[in-house]
C-alpha positions in Angstrom: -55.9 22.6 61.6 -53.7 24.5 64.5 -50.3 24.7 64.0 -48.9 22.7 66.9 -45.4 23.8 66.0 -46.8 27.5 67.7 -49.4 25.6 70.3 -47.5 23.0 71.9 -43.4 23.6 71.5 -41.1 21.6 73.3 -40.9 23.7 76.2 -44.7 23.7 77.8 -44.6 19.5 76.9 -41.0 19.4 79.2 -42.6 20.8 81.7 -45.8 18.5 82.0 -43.3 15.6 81.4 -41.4 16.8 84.6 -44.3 17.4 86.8 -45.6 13.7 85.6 -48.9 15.2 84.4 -49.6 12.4 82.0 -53.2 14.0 81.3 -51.4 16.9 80.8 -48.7 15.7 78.6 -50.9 13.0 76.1 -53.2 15.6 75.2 -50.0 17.8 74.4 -48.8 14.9 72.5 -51.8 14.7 70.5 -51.4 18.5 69.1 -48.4 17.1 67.7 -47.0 15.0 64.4 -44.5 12.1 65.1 -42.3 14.6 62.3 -42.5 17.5 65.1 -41.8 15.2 67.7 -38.7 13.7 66.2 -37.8 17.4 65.8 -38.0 18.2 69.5 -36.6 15.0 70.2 -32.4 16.3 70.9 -34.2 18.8 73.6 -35.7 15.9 75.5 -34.0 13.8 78.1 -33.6 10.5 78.4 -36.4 10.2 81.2 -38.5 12.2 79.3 -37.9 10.6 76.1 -38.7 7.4 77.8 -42.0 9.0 79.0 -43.2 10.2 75.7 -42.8 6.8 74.1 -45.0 5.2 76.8 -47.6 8.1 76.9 -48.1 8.2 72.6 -50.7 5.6 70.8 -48.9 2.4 69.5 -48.6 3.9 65.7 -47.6 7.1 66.7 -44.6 5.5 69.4 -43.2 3.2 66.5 -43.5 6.0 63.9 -41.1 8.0 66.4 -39.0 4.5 67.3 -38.7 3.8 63.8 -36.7 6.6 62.9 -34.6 6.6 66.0 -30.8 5.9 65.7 -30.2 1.8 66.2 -28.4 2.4 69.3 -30.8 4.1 71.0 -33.6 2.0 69.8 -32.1 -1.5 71.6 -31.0 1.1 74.8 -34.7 1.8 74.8 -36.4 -1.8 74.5 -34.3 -2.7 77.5 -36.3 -0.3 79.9 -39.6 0.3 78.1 -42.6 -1.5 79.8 -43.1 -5.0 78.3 -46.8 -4.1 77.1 -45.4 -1.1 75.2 -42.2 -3.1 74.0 -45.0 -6.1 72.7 -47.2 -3.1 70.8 -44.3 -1.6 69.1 -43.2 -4.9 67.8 -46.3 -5.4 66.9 -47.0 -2.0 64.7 -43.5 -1.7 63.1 -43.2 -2.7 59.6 -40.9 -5.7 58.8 -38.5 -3.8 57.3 -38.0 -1.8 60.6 -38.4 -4.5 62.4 -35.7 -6.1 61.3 -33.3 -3.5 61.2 -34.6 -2.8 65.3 -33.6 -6.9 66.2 -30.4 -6.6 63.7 -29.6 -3.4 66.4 -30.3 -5.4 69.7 -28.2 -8.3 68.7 -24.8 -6.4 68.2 -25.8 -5.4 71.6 -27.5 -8.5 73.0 -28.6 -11.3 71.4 -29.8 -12.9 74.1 -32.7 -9.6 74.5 -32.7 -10.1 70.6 -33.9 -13.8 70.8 -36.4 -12.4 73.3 -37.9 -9.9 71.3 -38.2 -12.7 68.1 -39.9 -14.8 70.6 -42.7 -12.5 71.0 -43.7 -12.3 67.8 -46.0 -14.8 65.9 -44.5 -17.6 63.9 -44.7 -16.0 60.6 -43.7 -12.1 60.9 -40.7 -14.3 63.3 -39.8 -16.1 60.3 -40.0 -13.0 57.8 -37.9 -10.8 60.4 -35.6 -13.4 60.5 -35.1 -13.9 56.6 -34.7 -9.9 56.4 -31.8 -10.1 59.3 -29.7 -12.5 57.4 -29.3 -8.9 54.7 -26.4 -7.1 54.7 -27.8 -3.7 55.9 -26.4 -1.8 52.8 -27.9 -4.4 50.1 -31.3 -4.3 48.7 -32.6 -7.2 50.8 -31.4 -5.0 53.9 -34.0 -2.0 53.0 -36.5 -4.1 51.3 -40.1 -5.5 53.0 -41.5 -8.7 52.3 -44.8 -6.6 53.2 -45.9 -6.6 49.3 -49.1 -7.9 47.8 -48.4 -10.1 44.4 -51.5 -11.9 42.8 -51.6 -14.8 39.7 -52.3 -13.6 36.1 -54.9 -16.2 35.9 -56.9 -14.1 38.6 -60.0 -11.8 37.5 -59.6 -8.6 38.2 -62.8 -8.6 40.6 -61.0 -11.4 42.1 -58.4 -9.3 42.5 -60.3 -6.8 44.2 -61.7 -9.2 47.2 -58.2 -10.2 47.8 -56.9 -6.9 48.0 -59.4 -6.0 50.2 -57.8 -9.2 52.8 -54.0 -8.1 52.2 -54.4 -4.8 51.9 -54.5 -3.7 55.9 -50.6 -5.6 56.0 -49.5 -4.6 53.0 -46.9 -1.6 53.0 -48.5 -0.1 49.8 -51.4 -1.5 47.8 -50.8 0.8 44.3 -48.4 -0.8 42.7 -49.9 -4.8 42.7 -46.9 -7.7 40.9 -47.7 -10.5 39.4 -46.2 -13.8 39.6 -46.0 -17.5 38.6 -46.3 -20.6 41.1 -43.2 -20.6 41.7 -43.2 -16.9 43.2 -41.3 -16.0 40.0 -41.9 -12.3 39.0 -44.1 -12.2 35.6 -45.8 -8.3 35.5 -47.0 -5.4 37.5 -50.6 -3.7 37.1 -51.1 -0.8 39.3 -54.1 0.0 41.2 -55.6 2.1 38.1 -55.0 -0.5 36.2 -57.3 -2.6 38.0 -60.4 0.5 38.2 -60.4 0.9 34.8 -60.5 -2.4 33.5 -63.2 -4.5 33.2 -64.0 -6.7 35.8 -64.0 -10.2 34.2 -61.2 -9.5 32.4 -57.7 -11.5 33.9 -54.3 -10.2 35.8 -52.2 -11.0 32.2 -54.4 -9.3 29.7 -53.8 -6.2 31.3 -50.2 -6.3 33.4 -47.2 -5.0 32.1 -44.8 -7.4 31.5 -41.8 -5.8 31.1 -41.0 -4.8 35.0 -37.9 -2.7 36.3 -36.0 -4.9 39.2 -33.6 -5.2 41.6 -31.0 -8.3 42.8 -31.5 -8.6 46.5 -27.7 -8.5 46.5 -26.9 -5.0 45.0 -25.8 -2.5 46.6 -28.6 0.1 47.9 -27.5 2.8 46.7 -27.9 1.3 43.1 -31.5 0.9 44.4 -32.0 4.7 44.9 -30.4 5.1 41.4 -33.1 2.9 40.0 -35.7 4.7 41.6 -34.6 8.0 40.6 -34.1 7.2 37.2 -37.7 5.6 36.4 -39.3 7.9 39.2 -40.6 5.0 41.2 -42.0 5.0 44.8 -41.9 1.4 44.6 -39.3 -1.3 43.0 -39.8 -4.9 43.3 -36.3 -7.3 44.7 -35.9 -10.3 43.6 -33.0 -13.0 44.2 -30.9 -15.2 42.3 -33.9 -17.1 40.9 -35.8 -14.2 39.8 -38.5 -15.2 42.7 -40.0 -11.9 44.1 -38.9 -11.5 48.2 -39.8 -7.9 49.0 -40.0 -4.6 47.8 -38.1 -1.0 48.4 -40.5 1.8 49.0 -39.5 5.6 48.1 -39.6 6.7 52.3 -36.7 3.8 52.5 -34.5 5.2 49.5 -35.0 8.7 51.1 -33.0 7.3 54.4 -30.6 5.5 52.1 -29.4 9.0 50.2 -29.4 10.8 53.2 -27.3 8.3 55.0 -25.2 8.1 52.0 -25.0 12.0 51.5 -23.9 11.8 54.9 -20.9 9.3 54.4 -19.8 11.1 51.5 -19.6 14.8 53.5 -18.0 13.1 56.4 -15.4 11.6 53.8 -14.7 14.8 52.2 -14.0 16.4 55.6 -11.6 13.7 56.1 -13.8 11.8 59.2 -13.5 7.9 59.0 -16.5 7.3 60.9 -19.4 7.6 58.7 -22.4 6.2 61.1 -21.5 9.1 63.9 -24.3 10.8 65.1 -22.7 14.3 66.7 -25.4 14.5 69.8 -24.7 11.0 70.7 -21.1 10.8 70.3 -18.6 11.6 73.4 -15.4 13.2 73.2 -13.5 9.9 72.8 -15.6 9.0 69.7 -15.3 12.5 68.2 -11.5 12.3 68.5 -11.2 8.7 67.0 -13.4 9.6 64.3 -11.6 12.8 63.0 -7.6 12.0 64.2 -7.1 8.9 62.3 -7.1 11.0 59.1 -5.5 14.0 60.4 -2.3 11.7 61.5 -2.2 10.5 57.9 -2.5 14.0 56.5 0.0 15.6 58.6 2.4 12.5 57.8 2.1 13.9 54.2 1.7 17.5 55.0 5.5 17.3 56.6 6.9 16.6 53.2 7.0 20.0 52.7 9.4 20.9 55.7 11.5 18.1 53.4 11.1 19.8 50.1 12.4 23.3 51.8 15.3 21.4 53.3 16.6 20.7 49.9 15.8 23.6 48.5 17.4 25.7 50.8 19.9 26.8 48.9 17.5 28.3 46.4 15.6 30.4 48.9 18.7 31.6 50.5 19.6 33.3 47.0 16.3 34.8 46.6 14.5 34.9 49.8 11.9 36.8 47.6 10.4 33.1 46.7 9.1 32.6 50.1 6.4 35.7 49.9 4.5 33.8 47.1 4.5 30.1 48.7 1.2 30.6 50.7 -0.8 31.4 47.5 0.7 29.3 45.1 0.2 26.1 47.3 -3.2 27.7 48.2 -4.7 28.1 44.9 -3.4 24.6 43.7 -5.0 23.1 47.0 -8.1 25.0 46.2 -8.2 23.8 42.1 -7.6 20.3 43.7 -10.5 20.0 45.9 -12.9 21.7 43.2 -11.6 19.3 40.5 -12.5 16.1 42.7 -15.5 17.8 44.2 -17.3 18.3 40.5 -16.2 14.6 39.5 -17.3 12.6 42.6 -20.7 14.3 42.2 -20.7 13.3 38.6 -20.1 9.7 39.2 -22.0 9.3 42.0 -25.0 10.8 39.6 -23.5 8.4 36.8 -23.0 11.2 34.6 -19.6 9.5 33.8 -18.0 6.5 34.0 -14.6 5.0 34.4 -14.5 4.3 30.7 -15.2 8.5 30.0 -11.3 8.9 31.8 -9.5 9.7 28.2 -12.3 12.1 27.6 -12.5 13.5 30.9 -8.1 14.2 31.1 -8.8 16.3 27.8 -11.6 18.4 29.3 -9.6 18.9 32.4 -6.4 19.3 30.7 -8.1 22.6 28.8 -9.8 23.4 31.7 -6.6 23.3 33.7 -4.3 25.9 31.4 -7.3 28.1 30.9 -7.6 28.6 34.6 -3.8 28.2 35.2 -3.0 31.0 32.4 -5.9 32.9 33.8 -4.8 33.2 37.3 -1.0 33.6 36.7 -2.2 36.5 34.4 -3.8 37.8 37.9 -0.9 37.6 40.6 1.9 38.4 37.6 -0.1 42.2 38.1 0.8 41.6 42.4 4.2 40.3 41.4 4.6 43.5 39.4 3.4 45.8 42.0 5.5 44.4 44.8 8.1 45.4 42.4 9.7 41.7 42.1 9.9 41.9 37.9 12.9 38.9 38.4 10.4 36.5 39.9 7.7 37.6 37.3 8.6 34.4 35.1 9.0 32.5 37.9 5.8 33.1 39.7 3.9 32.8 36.2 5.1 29.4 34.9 4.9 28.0 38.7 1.2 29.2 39.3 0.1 27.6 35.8 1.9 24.8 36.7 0.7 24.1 39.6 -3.0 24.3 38.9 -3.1 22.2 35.5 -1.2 19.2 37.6 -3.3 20.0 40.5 -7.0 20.0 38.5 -6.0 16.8 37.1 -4.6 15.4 39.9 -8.2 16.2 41.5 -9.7 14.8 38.7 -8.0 11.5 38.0 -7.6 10.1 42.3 -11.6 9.8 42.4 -11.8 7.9 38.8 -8.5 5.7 39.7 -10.2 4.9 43.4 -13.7 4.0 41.2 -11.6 1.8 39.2 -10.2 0.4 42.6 -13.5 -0.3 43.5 -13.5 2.4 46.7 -15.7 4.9 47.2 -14.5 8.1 45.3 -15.3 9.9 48.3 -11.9 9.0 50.4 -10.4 11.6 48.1 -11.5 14.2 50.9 -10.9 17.8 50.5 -8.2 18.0 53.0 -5.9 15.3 51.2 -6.3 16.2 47.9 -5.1 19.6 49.5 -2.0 18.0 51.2 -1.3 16.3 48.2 -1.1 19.7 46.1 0.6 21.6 48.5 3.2 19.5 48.1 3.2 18.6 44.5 2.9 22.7 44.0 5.9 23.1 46.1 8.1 21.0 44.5 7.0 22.5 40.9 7.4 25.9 42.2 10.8 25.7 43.5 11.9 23.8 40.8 10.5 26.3 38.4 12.7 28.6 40.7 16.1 27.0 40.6 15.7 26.6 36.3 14.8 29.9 35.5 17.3 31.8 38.3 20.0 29.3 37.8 20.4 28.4 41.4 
């Protein structure tokens, strides 16, 4: 096998695309994975983008369509040929399928009726029970494309039915099993079935003690479950324990990445966490990033206030103003590693809300070692700049200010859990506003008790 990364590139397949050399550009196409494509994809225009969905083989196009961003999916059924529009309806799974119509009817929903028209009476009726999902539940990433058997079924029997399903099934290794009234019972995997004998029936030999997930719960407690019993398959069921799809490991991989992604936009303080940067215009980008920034400068101009009223003490000792930057600095920067270290550790659930009493003890130690530790460090400065009257001063403050700020870093993402919000709001840049002022305030207070100002 070539390496088409080396053969191809996006440069030579521009080109052809420009000149219209379909020939030309298909047979470049075919040197190439819908993975590599997807790569190239920000280089291409929207002509030629447009082009190369028309030109590729019906799997390949709704392997690329699939993993296009929702907007530019129901941007592109609007001017793709109707026979290539009817073929990528067609190969799409259900769960993409859904989540394609879901995206054309924010848009349009009379194109989104449309599209449901052209399908057959069944997959219509499945996309349509997938729609009604919120998009970040378990029913919104789950497909109802599963194969489920009776235990009363031989497993040769079995076998010939598997052999019917198995072309519109999204995976046929992991087979569940369930009652007549579609209730989950077991699940057998596919090895299950090879090894045993074939006369032998579905409930001698499946497991009946199966993981799960509510069709209501939130997806990224899906991921969780996956991760923590190593799944590439879970099974959803609703309310009455009926099976109605299934979650398959290349889903859960777009669900932590879109989640990683909300959580790194939140810690960089940008409300908008479906923005995609190459598709996003300069109005977007400013919404997105200067609703949080207002907030933060809001709180940031407290500490103009706090050097109003202590004006009086830096007058007297103008000395105290040399050591504000890294005394608010270093408790800005204990801050955001406090809340960095628990956010990650609750969004692993290796704590809980109920670990708080434990977790303020840790962090209280951890907060005077590292405050004693780093006062110890700038007393040596404080000595060397030859300010021995501030030495007390400078000490206390700096230890000060990074035990309250490591447990003030600590505590906001536990108390937000507990408010039921995503720990993540507690973004780097506002747990820094919030310590830069807290750290002033101990600082010159610090200042005006020990120099009697």
């Amino acid at each position: 096998m070539y390496d088409a990364e080396i053969v191809v590139g996006p440069d030579v397949l521009k080109r052809a695309l420009d000149e219209k050399d379909a020939l030309r550009a298909k047979a470049l196409l075919e040197g190439l994975y819908p993975a590599q494509i997807l790569e190239y994809w920000p280089e291409f225009d929207p002509t030629q983008r447009l082009s190369i969905l028309t030109i590729l083989p019906p799997v390949d196009a709704a392997e690329v369509f699939s993993h296009l961003e929702e907007a530019e999916q129901a941007e592109l059924l609007e001017i793709l040929p109707p026979w290539r529009v009817k073929e990528l309806l067609a190969e799409l799974s259900l769960d993409d399928l859904a989540d394609t119509i879901k995206a054309v009817e924010e848009e349009n929903p009379a194109q989104a009726e449309a599209l449901l028209q052209q399908l057959d009476p069944q997959t219509r009726a499945e996309v349509t029970e997938l729609t009604e999902y919120d998009e970040d539940e378990a029913g919104g990433i789950m497909t109802s494309e599963y194969i489920a058997v009776r235990d009363s079924m031989r497993v040769e029997e079995v076998f010939r039915f598997l052999r019917r399903k198995a072309p519109d099934a999204e995976q046929i290794y992991v087979i569940y099993v369930v009652d007549d009234q579609q209730r989950l019972d077991g699940v057998l995997t596919l090895r299950d079935l090879i090894v045993a004998d074939p006369k032998a029936r579905v409930a001698e030999i499946m497991n009946p003690d199966v993981i799960f997930a509510r069709d209501d719960i939130d997806q990224e407690e899906v991921a969780h479950l996956m991760a923590d019993y190593n799944f590439t398959v879970l099974p959803v069921v609703d309310e009455q324990h009926k099976l109605v799809g299934i979650v398959t490991v290349d889903d859960v991989v777009d669900v932590i990445q879109d989640e990683a992604t909300e959580d790194i936009y939140r810690l960089g303080a940008v409300e908008s966490p479906e923005l995609v940067y190459s598709q996003s215009n300069v109005w977007q980008l400013w919404s997105a990033r200067v609703r949080w920034l207002v907030i933060l400068i809001v709180a940031g101009s407290l500490t103009s206030t706090i050097l109003q009223g202590f004006e009086s003490v830096l007058a007297a000792m103008t000395a105290l103003a040399f050591y504000v930057p890294v005394l608010i600095q270093t408790g800005g920067n204990t801050g955001s590693q406090g809340s960095t270290l628990i956010v990650r550790a609750l969004a692993l659930r290796d704590i809980g809300i109920r670990d708080w009493p434990h977790i303020l003890r840790k962090e209280l130690a951890v907060g005077l070692l590292m405050g004693v530790t780093l006062a110890a460090l700038l007393s040596i400065k404080v000595l060397i700049d030859g300010q021995v009257a501030l030495l007390p001063v400078i000490a206390i403050s700096l230890a000060l200010v990074v035990l309250v700020a490591n447990i003030t870093g600590a505590m906001l993402p536990l108390l937000l859990r507990k408010l039921k919000r995503d720990p993540a709001l507690i973004s780097s840049p506002l747990i820094t506003t919030v310590t830069d002022v807290v750290g002033l305030l101990v600082y010159l207070s610090v200042a005006r008790w020990l120099l009697h100002l």
